[in-house]
LUMKOL-534479 format. One record per residue (C-alpha): residue number from 0; residue in three letters; z, x, y. Coordinates in pm, whole numbers, plus 50000, padded with zeros to 5 digits. Each point is the difference from the previous one (the first is absolute). Layout:
LUMKOL-534479
[NUM; "Ala"; [Z; X; Y]];
...
end
This chain:
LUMKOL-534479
[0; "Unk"; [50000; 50000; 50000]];
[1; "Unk"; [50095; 50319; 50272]];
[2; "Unk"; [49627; 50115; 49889]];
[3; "Unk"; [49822; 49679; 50113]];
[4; "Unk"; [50228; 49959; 50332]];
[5; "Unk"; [49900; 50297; 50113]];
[6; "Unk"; [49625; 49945; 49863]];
[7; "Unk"; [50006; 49726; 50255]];
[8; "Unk"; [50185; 50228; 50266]];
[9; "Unk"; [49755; 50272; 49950]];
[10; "Unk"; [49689; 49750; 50057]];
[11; "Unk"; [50137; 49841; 50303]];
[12; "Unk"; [50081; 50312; 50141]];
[13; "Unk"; [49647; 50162; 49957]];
[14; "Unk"; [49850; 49657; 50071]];
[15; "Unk"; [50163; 50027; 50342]];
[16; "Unk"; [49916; 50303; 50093]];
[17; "Unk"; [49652; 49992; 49983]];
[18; "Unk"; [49841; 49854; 50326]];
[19; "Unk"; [49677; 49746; 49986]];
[20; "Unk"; [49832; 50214; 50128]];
[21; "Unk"; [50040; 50304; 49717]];
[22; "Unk"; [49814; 49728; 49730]];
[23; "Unk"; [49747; 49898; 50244]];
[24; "Unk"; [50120; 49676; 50114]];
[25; "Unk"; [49960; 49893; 50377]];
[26; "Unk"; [50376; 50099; 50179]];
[27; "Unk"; [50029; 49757; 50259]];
[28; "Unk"; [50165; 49712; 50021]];
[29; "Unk"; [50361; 49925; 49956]];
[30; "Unk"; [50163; 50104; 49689]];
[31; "Unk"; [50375; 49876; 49910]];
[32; "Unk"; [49983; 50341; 49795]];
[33; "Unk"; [49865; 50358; 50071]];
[34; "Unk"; [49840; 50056; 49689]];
[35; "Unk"; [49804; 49820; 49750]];
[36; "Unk"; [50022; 49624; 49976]];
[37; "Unk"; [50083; 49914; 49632]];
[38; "Unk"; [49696; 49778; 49953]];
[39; "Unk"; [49796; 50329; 50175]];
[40; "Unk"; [50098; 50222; 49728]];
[41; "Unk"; [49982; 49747; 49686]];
[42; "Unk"; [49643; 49940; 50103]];
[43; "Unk"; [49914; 50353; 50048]];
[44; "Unk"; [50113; 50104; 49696]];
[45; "Unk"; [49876; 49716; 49781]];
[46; "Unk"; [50395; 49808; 49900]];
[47; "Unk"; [50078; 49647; 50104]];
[48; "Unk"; [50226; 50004; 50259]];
[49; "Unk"; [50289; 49815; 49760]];
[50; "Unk"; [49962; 50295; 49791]];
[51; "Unk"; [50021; 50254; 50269]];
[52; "Unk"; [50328; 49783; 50145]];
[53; "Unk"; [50154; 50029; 49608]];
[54; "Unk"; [49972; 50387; 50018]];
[55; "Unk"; [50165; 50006; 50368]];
[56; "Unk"; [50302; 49847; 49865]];
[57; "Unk"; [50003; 50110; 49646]];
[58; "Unk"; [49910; 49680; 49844]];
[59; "Unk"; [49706; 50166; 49824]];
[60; "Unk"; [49989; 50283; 49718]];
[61; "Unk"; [49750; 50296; 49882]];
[62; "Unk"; [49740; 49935; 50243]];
[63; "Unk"; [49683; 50104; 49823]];
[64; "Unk"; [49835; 50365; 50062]];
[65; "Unk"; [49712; 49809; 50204]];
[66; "Unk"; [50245; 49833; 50200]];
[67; "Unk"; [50180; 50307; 50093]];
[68; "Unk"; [49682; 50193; 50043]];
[69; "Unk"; [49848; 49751; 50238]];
[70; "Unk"; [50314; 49993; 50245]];
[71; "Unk"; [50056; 50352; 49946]];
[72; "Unk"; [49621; 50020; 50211]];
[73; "Unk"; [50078; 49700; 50232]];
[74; "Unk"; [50338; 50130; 50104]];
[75; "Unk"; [49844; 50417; 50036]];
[76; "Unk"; [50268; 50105; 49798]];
[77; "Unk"; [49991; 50440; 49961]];
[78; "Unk"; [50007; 50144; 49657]];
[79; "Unk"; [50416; 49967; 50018]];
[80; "Unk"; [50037; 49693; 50155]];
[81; "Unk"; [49736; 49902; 49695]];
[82; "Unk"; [50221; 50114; 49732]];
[83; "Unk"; [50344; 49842; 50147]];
[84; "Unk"; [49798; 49652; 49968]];
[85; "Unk"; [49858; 50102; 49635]];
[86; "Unk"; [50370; 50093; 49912]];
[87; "Unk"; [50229; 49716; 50176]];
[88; "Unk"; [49731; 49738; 49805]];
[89; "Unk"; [50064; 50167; 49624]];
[90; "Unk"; [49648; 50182; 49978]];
[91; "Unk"; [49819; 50265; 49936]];
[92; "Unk"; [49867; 50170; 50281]];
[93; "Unk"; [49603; 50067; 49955]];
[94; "Unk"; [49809; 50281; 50116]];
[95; "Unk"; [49975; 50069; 50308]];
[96; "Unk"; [49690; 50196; 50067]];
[97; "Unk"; [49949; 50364; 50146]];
[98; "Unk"; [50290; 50262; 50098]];
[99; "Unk"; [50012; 49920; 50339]];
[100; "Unk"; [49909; 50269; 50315]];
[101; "Unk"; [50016; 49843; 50360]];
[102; "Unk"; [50290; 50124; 50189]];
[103; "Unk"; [50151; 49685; 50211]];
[104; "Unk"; [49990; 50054; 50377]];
[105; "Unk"; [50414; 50024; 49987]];
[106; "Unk"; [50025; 50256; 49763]];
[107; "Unk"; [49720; 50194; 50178]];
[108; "Unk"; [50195; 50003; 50328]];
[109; "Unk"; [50260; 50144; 49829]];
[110; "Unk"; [49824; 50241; 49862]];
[111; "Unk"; [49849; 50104; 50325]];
[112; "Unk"; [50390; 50098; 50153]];
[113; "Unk"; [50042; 50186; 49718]];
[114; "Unk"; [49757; 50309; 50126]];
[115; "Unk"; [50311; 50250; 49966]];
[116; "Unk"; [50050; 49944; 49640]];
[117; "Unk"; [49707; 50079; 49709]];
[118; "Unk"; [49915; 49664; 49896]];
[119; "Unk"; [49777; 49813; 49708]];
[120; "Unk"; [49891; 49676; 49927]];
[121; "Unk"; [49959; 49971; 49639]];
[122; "Unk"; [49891; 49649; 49774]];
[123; "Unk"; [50175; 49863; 49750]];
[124; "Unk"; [49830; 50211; 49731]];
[125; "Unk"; [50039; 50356; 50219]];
[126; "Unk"; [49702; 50031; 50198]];
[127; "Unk"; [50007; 50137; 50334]];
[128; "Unk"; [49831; 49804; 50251]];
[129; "Unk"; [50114; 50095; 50294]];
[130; "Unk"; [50232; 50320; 50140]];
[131; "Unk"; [50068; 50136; 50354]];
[132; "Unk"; [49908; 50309; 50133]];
[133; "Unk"; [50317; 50182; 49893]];
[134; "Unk"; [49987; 49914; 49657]];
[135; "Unk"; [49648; 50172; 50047]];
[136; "Unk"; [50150; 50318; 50037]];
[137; "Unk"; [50284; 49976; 49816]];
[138; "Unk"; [49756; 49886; 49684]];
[139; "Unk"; [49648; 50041; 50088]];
[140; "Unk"; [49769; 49724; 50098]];
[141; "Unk"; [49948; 49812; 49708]];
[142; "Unk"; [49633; 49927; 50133]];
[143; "Unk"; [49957; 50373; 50028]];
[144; "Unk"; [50181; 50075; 49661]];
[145; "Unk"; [49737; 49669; 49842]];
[146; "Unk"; [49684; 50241; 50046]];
[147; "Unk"; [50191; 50321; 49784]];
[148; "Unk"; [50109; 49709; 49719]];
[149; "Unk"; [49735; 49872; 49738]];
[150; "Unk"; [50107; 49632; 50027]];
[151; "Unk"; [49988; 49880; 50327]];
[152; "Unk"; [50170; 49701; 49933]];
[153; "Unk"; [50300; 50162; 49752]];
[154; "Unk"; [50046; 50302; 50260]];
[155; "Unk"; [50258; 49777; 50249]];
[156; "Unk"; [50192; 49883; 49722]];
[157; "Unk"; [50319; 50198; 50008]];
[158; "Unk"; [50082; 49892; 49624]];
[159; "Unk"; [49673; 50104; 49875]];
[160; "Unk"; [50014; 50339; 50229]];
[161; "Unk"; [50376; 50041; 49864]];
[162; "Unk"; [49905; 49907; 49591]];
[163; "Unk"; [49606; 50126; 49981]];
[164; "Unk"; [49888; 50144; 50303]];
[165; "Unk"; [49919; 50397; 50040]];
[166; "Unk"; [50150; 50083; 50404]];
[167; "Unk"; [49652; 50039; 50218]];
[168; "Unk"; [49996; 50342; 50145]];
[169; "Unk"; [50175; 50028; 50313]];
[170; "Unk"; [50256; 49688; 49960]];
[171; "Unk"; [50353; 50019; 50032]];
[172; "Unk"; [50181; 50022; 49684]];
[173; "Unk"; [50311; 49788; 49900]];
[174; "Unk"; [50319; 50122; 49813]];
[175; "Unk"; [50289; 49868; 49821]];
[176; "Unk"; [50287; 50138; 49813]];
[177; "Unk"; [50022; 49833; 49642]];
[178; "Unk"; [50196; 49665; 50054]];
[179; "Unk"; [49800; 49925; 50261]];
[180; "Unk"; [49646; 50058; 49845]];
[181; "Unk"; [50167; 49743; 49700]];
[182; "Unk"; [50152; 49763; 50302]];
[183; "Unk"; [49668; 49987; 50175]];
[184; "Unk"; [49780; 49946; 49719]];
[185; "Unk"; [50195; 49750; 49822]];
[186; "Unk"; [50002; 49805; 50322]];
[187; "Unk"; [49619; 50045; 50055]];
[188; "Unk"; [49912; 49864; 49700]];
[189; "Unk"; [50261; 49682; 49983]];
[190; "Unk"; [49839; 49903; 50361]];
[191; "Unk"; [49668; 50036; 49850]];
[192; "Unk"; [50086; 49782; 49740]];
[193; "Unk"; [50085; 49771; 50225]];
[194; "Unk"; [49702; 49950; 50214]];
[195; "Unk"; [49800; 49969; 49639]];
[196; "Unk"; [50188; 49702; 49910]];
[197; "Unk"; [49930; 49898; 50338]];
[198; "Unk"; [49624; 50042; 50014]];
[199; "Unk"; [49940; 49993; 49635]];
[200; "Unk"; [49628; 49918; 50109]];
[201; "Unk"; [49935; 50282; 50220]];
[202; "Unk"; [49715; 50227; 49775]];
[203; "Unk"; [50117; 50311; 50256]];
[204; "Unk"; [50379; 49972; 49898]];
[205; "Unk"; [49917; 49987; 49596]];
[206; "Unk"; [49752; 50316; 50052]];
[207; "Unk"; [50291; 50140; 50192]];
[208; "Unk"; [50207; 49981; 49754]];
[209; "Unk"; [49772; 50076; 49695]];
[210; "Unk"; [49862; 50343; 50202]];
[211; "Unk"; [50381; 50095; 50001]];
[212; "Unk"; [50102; 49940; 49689]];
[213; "Unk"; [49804; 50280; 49884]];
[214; "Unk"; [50326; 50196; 50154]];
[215; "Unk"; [50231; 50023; 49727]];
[216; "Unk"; [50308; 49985; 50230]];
[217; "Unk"; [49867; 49693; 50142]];
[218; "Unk"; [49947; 49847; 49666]];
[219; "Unk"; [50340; 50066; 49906]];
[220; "Unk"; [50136; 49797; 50281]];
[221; "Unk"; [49744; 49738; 49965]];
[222; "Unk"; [50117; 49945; 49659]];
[223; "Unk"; [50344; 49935; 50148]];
[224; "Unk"; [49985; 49715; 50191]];
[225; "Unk"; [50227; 50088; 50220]];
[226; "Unk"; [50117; 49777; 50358]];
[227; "Unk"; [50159; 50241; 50235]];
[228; "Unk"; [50008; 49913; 50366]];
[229; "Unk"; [49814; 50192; 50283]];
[230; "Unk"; [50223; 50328; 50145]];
[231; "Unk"; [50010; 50264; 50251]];
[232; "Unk"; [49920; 50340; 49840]];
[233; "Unk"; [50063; 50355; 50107]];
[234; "Unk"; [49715; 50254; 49972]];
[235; "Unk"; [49886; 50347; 50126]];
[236; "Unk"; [49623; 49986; 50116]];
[237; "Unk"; [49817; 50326; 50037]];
[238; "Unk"; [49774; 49994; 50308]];
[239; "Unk"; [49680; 50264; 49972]];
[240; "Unk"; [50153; 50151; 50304]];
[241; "Unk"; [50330; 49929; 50086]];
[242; "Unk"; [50127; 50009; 49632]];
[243; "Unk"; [50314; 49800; 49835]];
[244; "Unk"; [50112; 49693; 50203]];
[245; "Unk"; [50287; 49813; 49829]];
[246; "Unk"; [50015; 49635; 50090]];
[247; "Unk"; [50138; 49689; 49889]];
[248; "Unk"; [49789; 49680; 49952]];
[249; "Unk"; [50087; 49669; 50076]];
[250; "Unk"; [49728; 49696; 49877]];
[251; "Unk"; [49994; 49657; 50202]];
[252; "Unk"; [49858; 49743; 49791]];
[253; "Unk"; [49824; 49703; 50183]];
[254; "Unk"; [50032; 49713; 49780]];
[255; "Unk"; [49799; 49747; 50159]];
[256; "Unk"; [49704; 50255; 50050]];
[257; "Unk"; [50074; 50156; 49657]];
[258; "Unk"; [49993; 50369; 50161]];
[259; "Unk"; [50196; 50305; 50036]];
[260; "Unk"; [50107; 50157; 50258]];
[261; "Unk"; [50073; 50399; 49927]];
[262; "Unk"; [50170; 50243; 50247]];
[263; "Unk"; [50163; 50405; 49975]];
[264; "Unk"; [50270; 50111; 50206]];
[265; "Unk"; [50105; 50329; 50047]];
[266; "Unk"; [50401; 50047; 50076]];
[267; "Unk"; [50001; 50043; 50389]];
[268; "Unk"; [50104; 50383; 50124]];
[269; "Unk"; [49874; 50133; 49672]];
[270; "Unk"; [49678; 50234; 49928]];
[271; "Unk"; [49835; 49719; 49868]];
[272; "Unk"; [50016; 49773; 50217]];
[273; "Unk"; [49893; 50288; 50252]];
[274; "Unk"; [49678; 50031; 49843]];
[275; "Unk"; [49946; 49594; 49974]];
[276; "Unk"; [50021; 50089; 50331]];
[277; "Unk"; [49736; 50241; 50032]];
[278; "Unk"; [49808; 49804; 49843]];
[279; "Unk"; [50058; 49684; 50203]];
[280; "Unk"; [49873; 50226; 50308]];
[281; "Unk"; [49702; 50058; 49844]];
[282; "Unk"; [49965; 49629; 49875]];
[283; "Unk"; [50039; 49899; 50379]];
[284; "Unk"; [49722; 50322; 50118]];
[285; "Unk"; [49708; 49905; 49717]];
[286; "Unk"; [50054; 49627; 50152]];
[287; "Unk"; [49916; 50081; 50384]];
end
């Protein structure tokens, strides 16, 4: 019964915030409600409107997967919002498509302040598809790095380039002691795990994973099935020039984009976080 009261909760709520407007209907007029009219959404999504009123207030049960689908696309529900309706109505949630890659216009502002710190947006299966110029020098370009790899497309995927991947000539190098190599790698490959449960349609993501399963190590924690949450790592990278720069890592994950959100810090006052600063001033020269 808690499930189908807040089935009902969920639907109103999403029903009213969505604007006319958002669906294509005409906006003016006066409107006892700032959302969708009940009788707006039933007939966009194909219900009666009794039926839609049941599943407001919990009168109705296991609304089919057409049903769900259909106001799912009415209401412009994102791939989480999706799976909290799937869930809260007792269903499996289907497919959803392709790994997704557009950066929303919030996190991108954010990412713009953050011009002091190396920073990396990465998808939910570990491609890079977009970085600032610090992360640049701290890493190399992975544009520039693409044309040295054989696989355009594998080459700014940081599991593949961890698991599979010879380093292109003239990259920075990454090392970690022991428990950190396991740590790391144990973590890469639950997330990845993950986002192929979550896009088990994808072709990319399945030739991902086959490609690296020709890695024994990765095989071995592919046959684990292991769920580990997403944590901040500590790691030594070798630039070509400056040499070892020992960091810690933090990951942001953006749920309702599906993205994440990778920065290094160097401990302030320390050589390392000198040379992040070198390297910032020369981040800030190349730009002007």
């Amino acid at each position: 019964m808690r499930t189908r009261t807040e089935l009902g909760s969920a639907l109103r709520a999403w029903r009213e915030s969505i604007g006319p407007a958002d669906v294509g209907l005409p906006a003016g007029g006066r409107r006892r409600v700032a959302g969708l009219r009940r009788e707006e959404l039933a007939l966009m999504a194909d219900i009666s409107f009794d039926y839609l009123v049941q599943l407001e207030q919990g009168r109705a049960t296991n609304p089919s997967p057409p049903v769900l689908r259909a106001l799912a696309e009415v209401l412009r529900l994102n791939a989480v919002d999706r799976e909290v309706l799937y869930r809260l109505a007792g269903s499996a949630v289907p497919p959803s498509g392709s790994v997704p890659r557009e950066i929303p216009a919030g996190v991108q502002r954010m990412i713009d302040r953050m011009s002091d710190t190396p920073v990396a947006v990465f998808t939910a299966t570990w491609d890079a598809v977009q970085w600032n110029p610090l992360w640049g020098e701290l890493f190399g370009t992975p544009t520039v790095l693409d044309s040295r790899a054989g696989d355009h497309a594998l080459a700014r995927n940081m599991i593949w380039g961890h698991f599979a991947a010879e380093a292109p000539a003239g990259a920075s190098g990454v090392e970690r002691d022991a428990a950190h190599t396991d740590a790391f790698e144990r973590m890469m490959v639950s997330d990845l795990r993950r986002a192929a449960d979550r896009y088990p349609d994808d072709r990319a993501v399945a030739e991902l994973i086959d490609g690296l399963r020709t890695s024994p190590r990765f095989d071995e924690l592919w046959a684990r099935y292991e769920t580990l949450p997403l944590e901040g790592s500590h790691k030594t990278i070798v630039h070509p020039e400056l040499g070892p720069i020992t960091v810690d890592c933090d990951i942001l994950a953006i749920e309702r984009a599906d993205l994440h959100i990778v920065l290094n810090w160097a401990v302030p006052g320390t050589r390392h976080a000198a040379k992040l600063d070198a390297l910032r001033e020369r981040a800030v020269t190349a730009a002007h």
